[in-house]
N, C-alpha and C positions, 0 to 999 in steps of 0.2 A: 529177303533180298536187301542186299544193300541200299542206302540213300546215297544217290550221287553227290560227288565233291562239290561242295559251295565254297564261298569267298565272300569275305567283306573287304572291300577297296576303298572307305570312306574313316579314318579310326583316328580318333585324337589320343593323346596322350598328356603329363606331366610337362612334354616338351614345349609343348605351348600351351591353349588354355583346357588341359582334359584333367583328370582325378586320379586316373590312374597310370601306371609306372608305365615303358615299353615294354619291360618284359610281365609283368600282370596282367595285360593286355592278352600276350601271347600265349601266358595260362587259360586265361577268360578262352582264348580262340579254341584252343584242343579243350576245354570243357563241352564248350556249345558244339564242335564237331567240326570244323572249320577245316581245311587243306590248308590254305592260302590267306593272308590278310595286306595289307596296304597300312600301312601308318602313315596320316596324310594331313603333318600337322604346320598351326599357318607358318608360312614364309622360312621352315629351318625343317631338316629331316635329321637333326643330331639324335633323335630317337632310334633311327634304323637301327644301325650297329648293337645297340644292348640285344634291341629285338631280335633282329639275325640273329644274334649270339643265343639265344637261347630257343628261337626256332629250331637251329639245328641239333638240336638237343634233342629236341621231343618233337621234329617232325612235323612245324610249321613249317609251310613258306614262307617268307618276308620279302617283300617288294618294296623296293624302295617307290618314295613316295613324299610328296608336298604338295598343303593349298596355298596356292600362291595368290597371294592379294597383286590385282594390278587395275589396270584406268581400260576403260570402254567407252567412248563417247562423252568420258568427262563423270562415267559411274565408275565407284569400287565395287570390282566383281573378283568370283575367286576363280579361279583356273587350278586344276587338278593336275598333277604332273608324276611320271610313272614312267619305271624302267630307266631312268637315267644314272651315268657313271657319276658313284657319289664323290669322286677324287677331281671332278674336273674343275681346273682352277677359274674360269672364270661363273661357273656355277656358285661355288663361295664364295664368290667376289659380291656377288649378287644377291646372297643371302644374309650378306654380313653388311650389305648396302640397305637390305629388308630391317635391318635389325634397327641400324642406325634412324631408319624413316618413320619405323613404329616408336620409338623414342622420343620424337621430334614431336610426334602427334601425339602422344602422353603428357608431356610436357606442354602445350599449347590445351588441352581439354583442361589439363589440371590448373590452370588459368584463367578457363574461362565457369571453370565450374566457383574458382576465388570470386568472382566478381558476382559471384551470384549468392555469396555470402558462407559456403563453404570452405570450411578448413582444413586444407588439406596439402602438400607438400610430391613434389615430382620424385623427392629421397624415399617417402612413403612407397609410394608407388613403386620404386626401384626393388626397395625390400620385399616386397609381395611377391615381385616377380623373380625374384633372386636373380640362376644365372640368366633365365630363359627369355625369349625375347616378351619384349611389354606386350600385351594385348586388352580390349579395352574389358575383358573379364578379371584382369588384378585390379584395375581400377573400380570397377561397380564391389570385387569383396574387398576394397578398402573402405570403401559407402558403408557398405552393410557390417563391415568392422566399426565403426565408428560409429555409429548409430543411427547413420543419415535415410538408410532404408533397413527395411528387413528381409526382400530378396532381391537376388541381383538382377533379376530380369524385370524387376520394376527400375530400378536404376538405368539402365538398359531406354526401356520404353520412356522415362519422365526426364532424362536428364542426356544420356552419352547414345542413344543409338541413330540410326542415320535420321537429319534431320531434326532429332533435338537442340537441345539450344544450347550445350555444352560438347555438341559433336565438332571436330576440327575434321574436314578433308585434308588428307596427305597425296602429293603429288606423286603416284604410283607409276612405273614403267607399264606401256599400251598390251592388250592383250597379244598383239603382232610380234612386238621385240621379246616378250617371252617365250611365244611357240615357237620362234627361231631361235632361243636360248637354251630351251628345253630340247630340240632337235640335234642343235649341234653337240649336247652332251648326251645325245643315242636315246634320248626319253621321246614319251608323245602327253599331249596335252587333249585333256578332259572338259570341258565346260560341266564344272559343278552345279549342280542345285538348280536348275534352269528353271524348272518351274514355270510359272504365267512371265518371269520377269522380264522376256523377250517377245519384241514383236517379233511374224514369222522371216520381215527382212532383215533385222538385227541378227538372224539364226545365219541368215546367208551372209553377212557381213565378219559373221567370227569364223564361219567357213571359210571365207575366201582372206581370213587374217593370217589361218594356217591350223588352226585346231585340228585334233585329228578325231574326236568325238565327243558324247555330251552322255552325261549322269543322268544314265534312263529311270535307273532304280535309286530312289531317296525316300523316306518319313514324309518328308512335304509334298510327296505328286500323289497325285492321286490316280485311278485306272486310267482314267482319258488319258491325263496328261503321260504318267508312262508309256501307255501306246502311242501318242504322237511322237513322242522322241527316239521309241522304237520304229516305226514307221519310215522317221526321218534319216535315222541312220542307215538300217538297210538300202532306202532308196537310195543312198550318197555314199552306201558302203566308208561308212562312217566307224567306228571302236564306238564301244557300248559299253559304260562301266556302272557301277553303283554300291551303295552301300549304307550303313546304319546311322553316318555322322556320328559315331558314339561321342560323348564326351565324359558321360560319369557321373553324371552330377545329379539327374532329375530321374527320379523311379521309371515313372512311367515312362519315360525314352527309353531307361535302359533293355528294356525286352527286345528295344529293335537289332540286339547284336547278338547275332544266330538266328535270325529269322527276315531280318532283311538283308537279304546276301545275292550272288549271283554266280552263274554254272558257270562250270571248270572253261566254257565253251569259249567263253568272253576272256578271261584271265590267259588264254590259251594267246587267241588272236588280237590279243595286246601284248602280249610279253615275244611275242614274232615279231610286229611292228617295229618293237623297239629293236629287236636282235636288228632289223632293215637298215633302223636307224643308226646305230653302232656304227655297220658295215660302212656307211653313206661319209662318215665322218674319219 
């Protein structure tokens, strides 16, 4: 008997900070058995297209797809974005405004990380990340290039991650003018990775922003927690998405892509949504 169609909705790439190509990716997908996958990499979907292009080759899906970094009460949170027209001009208006602001914040870390006796240059940092946009993983394997750590998720934790002492907050657009961003380019909006990170009123607060669901299935929940956000969205008839976060880099993550995925069921009645939302616009 066949195994039903699965999906992973959550997949980084080269695009921004992942290891592997868009279309390696989309080998990796038909290896593990995959229908459908999501490339959902931060703040730029310039991945899609190789990936398309070679999904339809050999009979993946490709969904277009971005995590989009934005502001929540004064938090950086990521918001998942899906099924939107990738042609629509003020959607790259806004992605090329992402690009510019992760820049910004590159440049002011790599500042505060000089004054902390580090050597280090924002040109560096440019080169890492060649065309794609900065994120603070070219910066920690610029550390670990140089000698300053020996992996990047200690860097991460001692130096650049939230709340360290070389982290810069950048002034990100509210989760609201996104899921209106994202709507009016025929997409719907995910709350990624929710996790314990919400109180249960903050859940009602990104509801009533305009989200149209939340990342039941991720690496980091655990059975409760998946069930709550299952729970939560059927009661609110809420979109239900999830997937592996792949990014490439660390063994033991990598197992999660082919095995943390979700039924064709979900994929279905998101990618309707968005046809609503198309229509709407």
């Amino acid at each position: 008997m066949p195994k039903p169609p699965k999906a992973d909705l959550h997949i980084h790439t080269t695009a921004s900070d992942g290891k592997c190509t868009p279309v390696a990716v989309v080998n990796k997908a038909e290896a593990e058995g995959l229908y459908a996958i999501a490339i959902t990499d931060h703040d730029t979907y310039s991945g899609y297209e190789p990936a398309r292009k070679r999904g339809a080759e050999i009979g993946i899906e490709v969904i277009p797809g971005m995590e989009i970094t934005c502001d929540f009460k004064g938090r950086e949170v990521h918001i998942l974005a899906y099924g939107f027209d990738v042609h629509d001009e003020k959607l790259l208006q806004f992605t090329s405004q992402q690009k510019l602001r992760r820049h910004k914040r590159a440049k002011q870390m790599v500042e505060n990380l000089n004054k902390m006796g580090f050597d280090l240059t924002i040109e560096e940092v440019i080169a890492e990340a060649g065309t794609l946009n900065i994120s603070r993983n070219h910066l920690a394997q610029l550390m670990v290039s140089k000698g300053y750590s020996t992996q990047k998720r200690l860097v991460f934790g001692k130096y650049i991650g939230n709340h360290a002492p070389a982290y810069h907050k950048t002034e990100y657009d509210t989760v609201e003018k996104v899921a209106n961003l994202i709507r009016a380019a025929g997409g719907v909006t995910i709350v990624a990775h929710p996790a314990a990170y919400y109180a249960d009123s903050e859940l009602e607060e990104l509801i009533s922003a305009g989200i149209n669901g939340f990342e039941c299935v991720h690496p980091s929940h655990t059975y409760e927690l998946q069930k709550k956000y299952l729970r939560l969205c059927e009661s609110r008839n809420l979109l239900k998405s999830g997937g592996s976060d792949f990014h490439g880099y660390e063994a033991a993550r990598n197992s999660w892509f082919g095995t943390v995925n979700v039924d064709k069921s979900w994929v279905d009645a998101l990618l309707k949504q968005c046809t609503m939302q198309g229509q709407l616009h």
